[in-house]
Steps between C-alpha positions, in 0.01 A plus 500: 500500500558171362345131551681195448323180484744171544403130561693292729847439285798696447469866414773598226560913495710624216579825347725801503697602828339791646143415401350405779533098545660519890204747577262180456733308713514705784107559474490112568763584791293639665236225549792380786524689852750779477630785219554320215721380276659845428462587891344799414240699714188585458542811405794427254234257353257837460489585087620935449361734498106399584603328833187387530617142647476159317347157524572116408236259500531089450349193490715257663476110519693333738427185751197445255313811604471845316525823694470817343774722590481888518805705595425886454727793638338918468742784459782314592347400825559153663384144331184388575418129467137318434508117429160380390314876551639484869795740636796280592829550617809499264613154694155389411631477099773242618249234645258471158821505289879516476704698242879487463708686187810511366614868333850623344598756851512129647820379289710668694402341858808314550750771446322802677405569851345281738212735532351341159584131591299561816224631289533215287475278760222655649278526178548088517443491879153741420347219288513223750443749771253787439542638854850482446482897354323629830788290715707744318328828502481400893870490529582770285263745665638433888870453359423862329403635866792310687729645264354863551619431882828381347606827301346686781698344745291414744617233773262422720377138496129543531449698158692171324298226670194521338615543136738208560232236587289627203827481306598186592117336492496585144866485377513100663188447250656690180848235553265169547255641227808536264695187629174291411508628141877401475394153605227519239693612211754238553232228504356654164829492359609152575209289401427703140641397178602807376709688225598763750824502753413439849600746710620471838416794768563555845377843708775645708500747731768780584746485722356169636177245514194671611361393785196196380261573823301837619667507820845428365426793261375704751839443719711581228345759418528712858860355527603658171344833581838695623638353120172646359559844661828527359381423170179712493260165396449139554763279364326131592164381347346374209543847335898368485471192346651416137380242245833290359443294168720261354459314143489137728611274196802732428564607863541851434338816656255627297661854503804329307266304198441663198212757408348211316547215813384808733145506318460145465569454900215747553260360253572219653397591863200695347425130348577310834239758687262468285510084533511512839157746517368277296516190727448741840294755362280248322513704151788637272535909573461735209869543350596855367833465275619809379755490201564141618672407175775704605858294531329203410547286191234361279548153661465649812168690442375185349556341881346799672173479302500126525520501903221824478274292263572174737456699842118591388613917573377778296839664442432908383845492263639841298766486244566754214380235185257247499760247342663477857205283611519241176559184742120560674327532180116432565575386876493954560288757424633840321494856588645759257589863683494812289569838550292754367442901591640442828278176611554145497277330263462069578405249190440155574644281200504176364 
């Protein structure tokens, strides 16, 4: 077990690779509805060979209130949620506070599929949103089931109908719910003074737009069900859309910059998110950086920590030394990670 006590600044992790400093990130993960920062289950989270379960408790201050935060899973069984000694749902986490993060699998986004730029887009859309991960668990679940009838061939009209509506009542809110956070970033992006590259993005859609409304959704949907049979799944929805970036100042697409312009476009939109949550959310979210140093320069780093320290955020940062954090001197607070017999052991330093 361990305890770490923090005050309200920037928390500074350092120490060897492999010794535990993302495990305290993703343990802060998962005070934010869904898996994680690592996406892992439950049951992946479960410690070998006791399998007994495991449990993360906080003390969160957000909006000017404090809520004590339990998450707990047994055996590998499903999370269970209490806020304040009360069960809650795992929405329930994104309306007392928001929590966005930054970790290496990301610097790839803009040259892999569009599966991750969805997620990406998503994780954003989540933290002005909190229903916005039931919207999709809704759509996923009855495009799962229209699907089924898909493969299975089945033609007849009335099995479709009902699936489509739900399909379309909750795919029409995923596209606004992620159009709105496009207009948001944007906004964030223009009006900040900022070290960072701003980065353009627009959400397309295969093949062509998707339809804005339910009932244009809903229309599309039954016409393109003889295309759908033939293909053995649904090929329009939000489930098809792709998130394009392009380095705005340089006009470039972001899969064509360089590893180094790549991270500083998505540090950059992690910034812009977390300024905009700020103004709409009414408080700064908790901002997990993992090996954020990473393709950036010293003067760089020196502009990340300034617009951290100047945001008001408690930024969770890992890096391998402790000199990597020399530009936020006294303005952070230290952890040092060690590895010992097989367990994690935290210091907090001076």
């Amino acid at each position: 077990m361990a305890r770490i006590s923090v005050d309200p600044r920037p928390v500074a992790i350092f120490g060897p690779n492999g010794a535990g400093k993302t495990n305290i990130l993703e343990a802060v993960s998962l005070f934010s509805p869904g898996r994680g920062l690592r996406r892992s289950s439950a049951e992946d989270m479960t410690r070998r060979p006791e399998a007994l379960g495991w449990k993360v408790s906080g003390v969160l201050t957000s909006l000017r209130q404090v809520h004590e935060i339990d998450i707990t899973s047994e055996a590998g069984g499903a999370r269970q949620v209490r806020i304040d000694g009360k069960a809650a749902a795992q929405v329930a986490l994104g309306r007392v506070g928001r929590v966005l993060w930054l970790i290496p699998a990301m610097d790839r986004l803009w040259i892999e599929g569009a599966e991750g730029r969805r997620r990406f887009l998503d994780r954003m859309t989540l933290s002005f949103e909190p229903g916005h991960a039931d919207l999709s668990l809704a759509y996923e679940k009855a495009m799962r089931e229209r699907n089924r009838l898909l493969k299975d061939m089945v033609r007849d009209p009335a099995w479709y109908a009902a699936l489509e509506a739900q399909m379309a009542q909750a795919g029409a809110a995923i596209h606004a719910n992620r159009m709105s956070t496009l207009a948001e970033l944007h906004s964030a992006q223009q009006d900040a003074q900022t070290a960072f590259p701003t980065a353009d993005l627009e959400l397309v859609h295969a093949d062509a737009p998707l339809p804005a409304s339910v009932d244009d959704l809903r229309t599309a949907m039954a016409e393109g069900r003889k295309r759908d049979l033939a293909a053995g799944r649904t090929l329009i929805g939000p489930h098809r859309a792709d998130l394009i970036g392009t380095y705005a100042a340089k006009d470039v697409p972001a899969r064509d910059c360089s590893t180094g312009e790549q991270k500083a476009l998505l540090v950059s939109l992690i910034l812009a998110n977390a300024r905009a949550l700020a103004e709409s959310f009414g408080a700064p979210p908790l901002l997990l950086l993992d090996e954020v140093a990473a393709h950036l320069d010293a003067d760089r780093r020196a502009a990340l920590y300034d617009e951290i320290v100047a945001l008001g955020a408690q930024a969770w940062m890992t890096g391998t030394d402790r000199n990597l954090f020399d530009a936020l001197g006294a303005r952070a607070q230290y952890l040092q990670v060690t590895e010992a017999d097989g367990a994690s052991k935290v210091e907090t330093v001076t």
